[in-house]
C-alpha positions as CSV (number, residue, x, y, z in Angstrom):
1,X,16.4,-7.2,1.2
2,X,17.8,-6.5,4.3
3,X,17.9,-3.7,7.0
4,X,20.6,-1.7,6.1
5,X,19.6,-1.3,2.6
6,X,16.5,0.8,4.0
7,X,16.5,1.3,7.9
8,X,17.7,4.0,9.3
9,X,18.2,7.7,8.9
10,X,20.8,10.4,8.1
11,X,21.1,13.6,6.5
12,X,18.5,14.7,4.5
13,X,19.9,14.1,0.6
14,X,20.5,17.4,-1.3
15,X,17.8,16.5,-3.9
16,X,15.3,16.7,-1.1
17,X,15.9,19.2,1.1
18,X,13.4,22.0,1.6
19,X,13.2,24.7,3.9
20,X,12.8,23.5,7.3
21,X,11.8,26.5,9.0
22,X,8.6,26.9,7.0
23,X,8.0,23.3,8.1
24,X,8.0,24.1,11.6
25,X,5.8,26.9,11.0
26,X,3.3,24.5,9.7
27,X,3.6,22.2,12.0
28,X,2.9,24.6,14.9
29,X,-0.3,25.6,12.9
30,X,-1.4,22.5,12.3
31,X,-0.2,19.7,14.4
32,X,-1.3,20.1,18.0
33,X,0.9,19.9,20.6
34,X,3.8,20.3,18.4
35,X,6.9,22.5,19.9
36,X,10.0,23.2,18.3
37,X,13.1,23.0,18.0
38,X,12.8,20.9,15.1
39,X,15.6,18.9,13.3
40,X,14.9,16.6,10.4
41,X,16.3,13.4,9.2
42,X,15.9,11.8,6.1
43,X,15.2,7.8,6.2
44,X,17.4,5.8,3.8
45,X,16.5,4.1,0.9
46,X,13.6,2.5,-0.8
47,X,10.6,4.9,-1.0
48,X,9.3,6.4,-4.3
49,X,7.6,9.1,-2.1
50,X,10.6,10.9,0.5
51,X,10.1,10.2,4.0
52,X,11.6,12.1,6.9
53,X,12.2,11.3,10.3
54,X,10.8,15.3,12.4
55,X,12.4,15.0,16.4
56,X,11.3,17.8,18.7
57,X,12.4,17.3,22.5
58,X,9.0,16.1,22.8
59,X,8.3,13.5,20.5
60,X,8.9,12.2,17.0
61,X,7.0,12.3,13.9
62,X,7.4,10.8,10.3
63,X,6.8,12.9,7.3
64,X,6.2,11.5,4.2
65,X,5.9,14.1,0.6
66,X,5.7,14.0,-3.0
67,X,9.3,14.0,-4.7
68,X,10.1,17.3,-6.2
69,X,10.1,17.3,-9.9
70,X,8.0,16.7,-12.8
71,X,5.7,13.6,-12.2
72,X,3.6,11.4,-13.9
73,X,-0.4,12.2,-13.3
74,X,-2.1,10.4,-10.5
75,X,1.3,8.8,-9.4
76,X,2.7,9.6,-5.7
77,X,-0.4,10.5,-4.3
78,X,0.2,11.3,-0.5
79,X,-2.9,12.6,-0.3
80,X,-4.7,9.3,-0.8
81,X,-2.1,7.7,1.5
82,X,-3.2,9.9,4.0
83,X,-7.1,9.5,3.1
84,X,-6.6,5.5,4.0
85,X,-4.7,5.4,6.7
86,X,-7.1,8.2,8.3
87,X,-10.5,5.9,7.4
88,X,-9.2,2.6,8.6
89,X,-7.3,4.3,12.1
90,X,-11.1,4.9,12.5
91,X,-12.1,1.3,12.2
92,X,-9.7,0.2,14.9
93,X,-7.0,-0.8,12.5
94,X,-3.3,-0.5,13.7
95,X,-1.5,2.1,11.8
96,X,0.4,5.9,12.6
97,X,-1.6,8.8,13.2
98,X,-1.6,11.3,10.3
99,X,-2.0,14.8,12.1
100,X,-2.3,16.5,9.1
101,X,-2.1,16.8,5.3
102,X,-0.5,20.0,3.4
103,X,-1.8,20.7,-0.3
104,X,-0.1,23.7,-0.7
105,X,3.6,23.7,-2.2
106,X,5.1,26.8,-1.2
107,X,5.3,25.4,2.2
108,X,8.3,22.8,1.5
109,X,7.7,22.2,-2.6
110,X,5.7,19.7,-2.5
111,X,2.3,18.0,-1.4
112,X,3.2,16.2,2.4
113,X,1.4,14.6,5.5
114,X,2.9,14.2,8.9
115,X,1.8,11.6,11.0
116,X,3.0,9.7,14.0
117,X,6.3,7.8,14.4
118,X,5.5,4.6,16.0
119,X,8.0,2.7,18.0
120,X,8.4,-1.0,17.6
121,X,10.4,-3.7,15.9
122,X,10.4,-4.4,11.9
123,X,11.4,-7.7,10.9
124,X,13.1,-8.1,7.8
125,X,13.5,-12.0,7.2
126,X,10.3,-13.8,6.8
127,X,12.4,-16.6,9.1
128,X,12.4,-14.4,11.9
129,X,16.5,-15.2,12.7
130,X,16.8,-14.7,16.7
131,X,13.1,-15.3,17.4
132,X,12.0,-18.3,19.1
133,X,9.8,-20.7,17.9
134,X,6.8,-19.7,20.2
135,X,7.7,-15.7,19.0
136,X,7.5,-17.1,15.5
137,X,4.2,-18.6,15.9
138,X,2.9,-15.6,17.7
139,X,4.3,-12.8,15.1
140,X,2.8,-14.8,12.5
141,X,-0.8,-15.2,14.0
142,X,-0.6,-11.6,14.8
143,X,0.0,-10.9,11.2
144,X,-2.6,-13.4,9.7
145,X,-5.1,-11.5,12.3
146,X,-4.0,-8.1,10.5
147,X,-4.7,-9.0,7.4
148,X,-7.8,-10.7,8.0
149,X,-8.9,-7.6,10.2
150,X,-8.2,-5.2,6.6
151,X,-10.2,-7.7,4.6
152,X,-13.3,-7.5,6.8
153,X,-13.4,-3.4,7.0
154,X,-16.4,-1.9,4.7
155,X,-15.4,0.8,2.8
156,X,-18.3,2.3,2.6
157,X,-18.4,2.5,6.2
158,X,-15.2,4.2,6.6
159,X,-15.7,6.9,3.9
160,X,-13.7,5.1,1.0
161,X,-16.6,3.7,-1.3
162,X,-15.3,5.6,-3.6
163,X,-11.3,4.9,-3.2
164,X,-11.2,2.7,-6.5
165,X,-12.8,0.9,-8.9
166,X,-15.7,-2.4,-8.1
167,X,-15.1,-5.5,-9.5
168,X,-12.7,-7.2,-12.3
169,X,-9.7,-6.0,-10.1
170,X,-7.6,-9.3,-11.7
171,X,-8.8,-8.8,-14.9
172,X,-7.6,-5.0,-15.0
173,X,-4.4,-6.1,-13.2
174,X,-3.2,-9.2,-15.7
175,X,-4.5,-6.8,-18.6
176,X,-2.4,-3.8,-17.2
177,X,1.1,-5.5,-16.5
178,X,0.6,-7.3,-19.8
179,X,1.0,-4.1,-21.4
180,X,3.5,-2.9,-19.8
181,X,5.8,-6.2,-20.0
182,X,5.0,-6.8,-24.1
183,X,5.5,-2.9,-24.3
184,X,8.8,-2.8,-23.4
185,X,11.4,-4.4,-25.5
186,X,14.7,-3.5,-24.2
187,X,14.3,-5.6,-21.4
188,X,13.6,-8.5,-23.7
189,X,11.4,-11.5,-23.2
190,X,11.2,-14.3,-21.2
191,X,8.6,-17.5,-22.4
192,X,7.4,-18.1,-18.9
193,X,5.9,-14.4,-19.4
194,X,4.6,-14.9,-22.7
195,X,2.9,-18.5,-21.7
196,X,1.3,-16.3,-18.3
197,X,0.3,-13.7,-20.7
198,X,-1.8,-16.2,-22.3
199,X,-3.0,-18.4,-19.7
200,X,-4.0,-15.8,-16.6
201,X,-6.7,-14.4,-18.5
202,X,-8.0,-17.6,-19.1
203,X,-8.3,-18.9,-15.8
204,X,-9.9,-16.2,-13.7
205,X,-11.7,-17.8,-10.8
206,X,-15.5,-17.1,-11.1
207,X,-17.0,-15.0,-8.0
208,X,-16.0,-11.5,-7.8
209,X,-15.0,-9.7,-4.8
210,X,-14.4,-6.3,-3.2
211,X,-12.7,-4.9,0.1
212,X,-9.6,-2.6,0.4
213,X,-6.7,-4.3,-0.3
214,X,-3.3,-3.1,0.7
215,X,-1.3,-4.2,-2.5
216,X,2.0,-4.9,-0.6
217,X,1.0,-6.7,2.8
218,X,4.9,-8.1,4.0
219,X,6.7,-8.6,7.3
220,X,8.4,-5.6,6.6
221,X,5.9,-3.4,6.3
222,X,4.7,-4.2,9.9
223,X,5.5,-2.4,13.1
224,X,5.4,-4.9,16.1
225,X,5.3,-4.0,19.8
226,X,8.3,-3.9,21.4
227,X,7.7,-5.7,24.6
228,X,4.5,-8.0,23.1
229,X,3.7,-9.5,19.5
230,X,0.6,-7.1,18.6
231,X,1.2,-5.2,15.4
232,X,1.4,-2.1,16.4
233,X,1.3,-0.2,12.4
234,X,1.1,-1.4,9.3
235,X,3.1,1.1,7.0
236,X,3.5,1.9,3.0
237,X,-0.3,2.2,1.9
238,X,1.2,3.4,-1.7
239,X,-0.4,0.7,-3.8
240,X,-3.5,0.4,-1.8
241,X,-7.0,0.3,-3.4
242,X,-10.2,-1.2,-3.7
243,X,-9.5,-4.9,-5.0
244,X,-10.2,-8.3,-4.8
245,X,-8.6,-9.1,-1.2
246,X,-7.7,-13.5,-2.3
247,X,-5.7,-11.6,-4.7
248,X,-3.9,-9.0,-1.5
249,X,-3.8,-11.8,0.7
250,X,-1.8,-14.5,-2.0
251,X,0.4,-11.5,-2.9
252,X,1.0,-11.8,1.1
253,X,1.4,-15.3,1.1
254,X,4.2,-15.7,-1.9
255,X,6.2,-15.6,1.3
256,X,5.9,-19.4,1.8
257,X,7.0,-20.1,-1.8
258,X,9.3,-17.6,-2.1
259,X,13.2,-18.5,-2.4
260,X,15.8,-16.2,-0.7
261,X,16.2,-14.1,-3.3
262,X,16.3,-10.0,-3.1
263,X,13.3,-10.5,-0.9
264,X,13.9,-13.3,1.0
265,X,11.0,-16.1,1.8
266,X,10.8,-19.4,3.1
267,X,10.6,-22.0,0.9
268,X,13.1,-25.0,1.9
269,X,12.4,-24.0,5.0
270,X,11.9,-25.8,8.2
271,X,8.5,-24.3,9.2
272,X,8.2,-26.7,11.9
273,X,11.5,-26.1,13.5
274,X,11.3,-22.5,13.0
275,X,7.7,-22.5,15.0
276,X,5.6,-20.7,11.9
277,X,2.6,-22.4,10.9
278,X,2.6,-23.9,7.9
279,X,1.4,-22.4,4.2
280,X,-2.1,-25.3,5.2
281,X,-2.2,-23.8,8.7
282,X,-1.9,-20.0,7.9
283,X,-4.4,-20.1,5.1
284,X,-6.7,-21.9,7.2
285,X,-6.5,-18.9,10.2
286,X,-7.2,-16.6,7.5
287,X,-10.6,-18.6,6.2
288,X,-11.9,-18.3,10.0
289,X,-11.1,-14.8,10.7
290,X,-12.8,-13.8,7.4
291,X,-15.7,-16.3,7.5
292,X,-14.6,-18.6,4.6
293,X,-14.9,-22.4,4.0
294,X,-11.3,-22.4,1.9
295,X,-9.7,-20.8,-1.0
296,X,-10.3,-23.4,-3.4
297,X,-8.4,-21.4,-6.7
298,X,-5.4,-20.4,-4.1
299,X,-2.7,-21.6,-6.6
300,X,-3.9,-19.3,-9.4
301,X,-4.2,-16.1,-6.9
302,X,-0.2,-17.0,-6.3
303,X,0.3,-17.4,-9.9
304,X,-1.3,-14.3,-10.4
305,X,1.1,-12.4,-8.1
306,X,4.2,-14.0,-8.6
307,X,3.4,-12.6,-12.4
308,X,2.9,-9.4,-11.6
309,X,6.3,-9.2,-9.1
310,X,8.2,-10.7,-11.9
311,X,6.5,-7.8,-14.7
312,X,7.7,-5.2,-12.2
313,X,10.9,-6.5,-11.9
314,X,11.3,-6.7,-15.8
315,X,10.0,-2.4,-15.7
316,X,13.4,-2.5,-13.4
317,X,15.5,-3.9,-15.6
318,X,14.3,-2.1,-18.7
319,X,14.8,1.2,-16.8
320,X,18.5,-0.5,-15.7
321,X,19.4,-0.7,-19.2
322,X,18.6,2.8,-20.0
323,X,20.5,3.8,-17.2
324,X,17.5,5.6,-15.0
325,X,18.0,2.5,-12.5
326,X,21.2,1.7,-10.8
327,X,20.9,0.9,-7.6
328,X,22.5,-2.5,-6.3
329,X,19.0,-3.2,-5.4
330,X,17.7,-3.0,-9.2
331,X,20.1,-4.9,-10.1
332,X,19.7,-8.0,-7.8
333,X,15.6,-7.9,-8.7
334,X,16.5,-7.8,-12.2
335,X,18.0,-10.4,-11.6
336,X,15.0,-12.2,-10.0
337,X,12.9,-11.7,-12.9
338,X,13.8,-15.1,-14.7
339,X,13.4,-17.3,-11.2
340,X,10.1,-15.3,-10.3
341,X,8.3,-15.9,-14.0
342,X,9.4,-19.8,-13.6
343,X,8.0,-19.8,-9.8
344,X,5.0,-18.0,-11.7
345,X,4.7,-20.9,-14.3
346,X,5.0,-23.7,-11.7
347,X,2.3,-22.1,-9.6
348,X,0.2,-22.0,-12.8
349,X,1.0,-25.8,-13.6
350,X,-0.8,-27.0,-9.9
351,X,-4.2,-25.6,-11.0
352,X,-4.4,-28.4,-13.3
C-alpha cells in the first residue's frame, strides 16, 4: 500500500456527487461556526463509505456518507462511526470532531456525518523511511500508548455498553469467516485454510475479555502531529465493536511479522537499526500500560488474525473473478492470500 493509491483528493467522482448546495444549507444549520463558500473534494481511493474533503475560507472539514445505492442491511453504518468516535472524544481519546450526523436522505442521498479535518502526518510504511531512529522509537511508543489508552476505556462509561455483543468475540469471528471462506468456491481452496479452519476453534485461549476494539488499528490509520510525535486522530472506526482487545491489539501487531507485501510490514527487518522497539519490547509497553503480566497465548491471537486477513483477501479474489473487483489493489491482495494463510499456519505451528 502506498500513499498515492489513497492520499489525496480531486474531483468528486460522478457516482458520488450530490447536490452541494443543500450541503451547505445543512451545514449552516447544523455545524456552528460554519460559513460558506463551500467547495468539496473527494479523497481518493480506498473507502467503502465516500469521504469528502468540505474547504470554506475558514477551515476544513471531512465528510464521510453512506454510498448511494442498494446496500446490504446493517453494512456502512456512519451512524455508528459517528456514535464511537463521539463516546471515546469524551474519554480523552485522540480522534476528529464529528459536528454532526444527518439521517435524513433528501439532504445529499444518503446518511452522512461531518466532522473535523485534522492536520498532521500519516505514515504509510510501518519502517518509517526518512524518520530517524529516535522519531522511530518515539512514533512507535506514541502508538503502543494509543492503543493501550482504547483498551482501557469502559464502555459503559462512555455510553457504548450496548455497541456489540459480550463475550466469545473469537469464537464468533473464526466461526464467521469460516463460512464465508468454505462458502465461496470460485475463489477455490487453499490447505493452509482448511488446516486453520480446523485447528482455530480448537485452541481458543481460556479467559474471556471485553473492551472496544477498533478492528483495524495500523500506522496508517493514525494522524501524528506535525511538529511533535503525539497522535493527534486515530481515523476509520468502520470495523470497530465490542471485542476481545489481545485479539485488536495482535491484529495491530501482524506488523512485525508481516512481509512487504500489499501492506507492507517489517519482518527481515533491522528493528534495531531502524530505532523501533522490538516485537519483545512493544508487547511488553503494551502489558504495563494495560496492567498485564504478559500475553502468554500471543502466537494464537496472530494466528487468529493473519486467518482472518487472508479470508478477506480470498472474499477479494472471489469477487475479482466475477468481475465486481478490479482494482490493481484487489489484485495484488489476492495475490497475498496464499503467503498470508502460510504466515497464518506458521504462526499456528509456535503454540506448540
Amino acid at each position: 500500500m502506498t500513499a498515492d493509491s489513497f492520499a489525496g483528493t480531486g474531483a468528486v467522482r460522478p457516482a458520488h456527487r450530490f447536490d452541494e448546495g443543500r450541503l451547505a444549507d445543512w451545514m449552516a444549520a447544523n455545524v456552528p461556526g460554519f460559513e460558506g463558500p463551500l467547495r468539496v473534494e473527494q479523497f481518493n481511493g480506498g473507502q467503502s463509505n465516500p469521504t469528502y474533503k468540505l474547504v470554506t475560507p475558514q477551515r476544513r472539514y471531512v465528510l464521510r456518507r453512506k454510498p448511494p445505492g442498494t446496500l446490504l442491511p446493517g453494512a456502512h453504518a456512519v451512524d455508528r462511526e459517528a456514535q464511537v468516535i463521539r463516546a471515546v472524544e469524551s474519554a480523552g481519546f485522540p480522534v476528529p470532531h464529528v459536528y454532526g450526523l444527518c439521517t435524513d436522505d433528501a439532504v445529499i442521498g444518503t446518511w452522512f456525518y461531518v466532522m473535523d479535518m485534522v492536520d498532521g502526518r500519516i505514515f504509510w510504511d510501518a519502517t518509517l523511511p526518512g524518520e530517524t531512529p529516535a522519531a522511530r522509537a518515539a512514533i512507535y511508543d506514541a502508538m503502543n500508548a494509543a492503543i493501550a489508552q482504547l483498551h482501557t476505556i469502559d464502555p459503559e462509561t462512555v455510553g457504548l455498553g450496548g455497541y456489540g455483543r459480550h463475550g466469545q468475540y473469537i469464537e464468533r469471528q473464526v466461526a464467521r469467516w469460516s463460512r464465508q471462506y468454505l462458502a465461496d468456491d470460485v475463489a477455490g481452496r487453499d490447505a493452509n485454510m482448511d488446516r486453520l479452519i480446523a485447528w482455530l476453534p480448537e485452541h481458543i485461549p481460556a479467559g474471556d475479555e471485553t473492551t472496544l476494539v477498533h478492528g483495524d488499528f495500523r500506522i496508517d490509520n493514525l494522524i501524528f502531529a506535525l511538529d511533535a510525535f503525539a497522535v493527534r486522530a486515530v481515523l476509520d472506526w468502520e470495523l470497530s465493536t465490542l471485542g476481545h482487545p489481545l485479539a485488536d491489539f495482535a491484529y495491530h501487531l501482524m506488523m512485525y511479522r508481516m512481509p512487504a507485501l500489499t501492506i507492507p510490514g517489517l519482518a527481515n527487518s533491522d528493528l534495531a537499526k531502524l530505532g523501533i522497539p522490538s516485537e519483545e519490547d512493544y508487547v511488553a509497553a503494551y502489558c504495563r500500560r494495560t496492567g498485564r503480566a504478559g500475553i502468554p497465548d500471543l502466537d494464537f491471537y496472530v494466528a487468529f488474525n493473519f486467518f482472518r486477513f487472508a479470508a478477506i483477501c480470498h472474499g477479494i479474489k472471489a469477487r475479482m473473478i466475477r468481475g465486481t473487483a478490479a482494482s490493481a489493489e484487489a489484485g495484488r491482495l489476492a495475490a497475498d492470500l496464499p503467503i498470508l494463510a502460510a504466515l497464518a499456519w506458521q504462526q499456528a505451528e509456535r503454540t506448540a
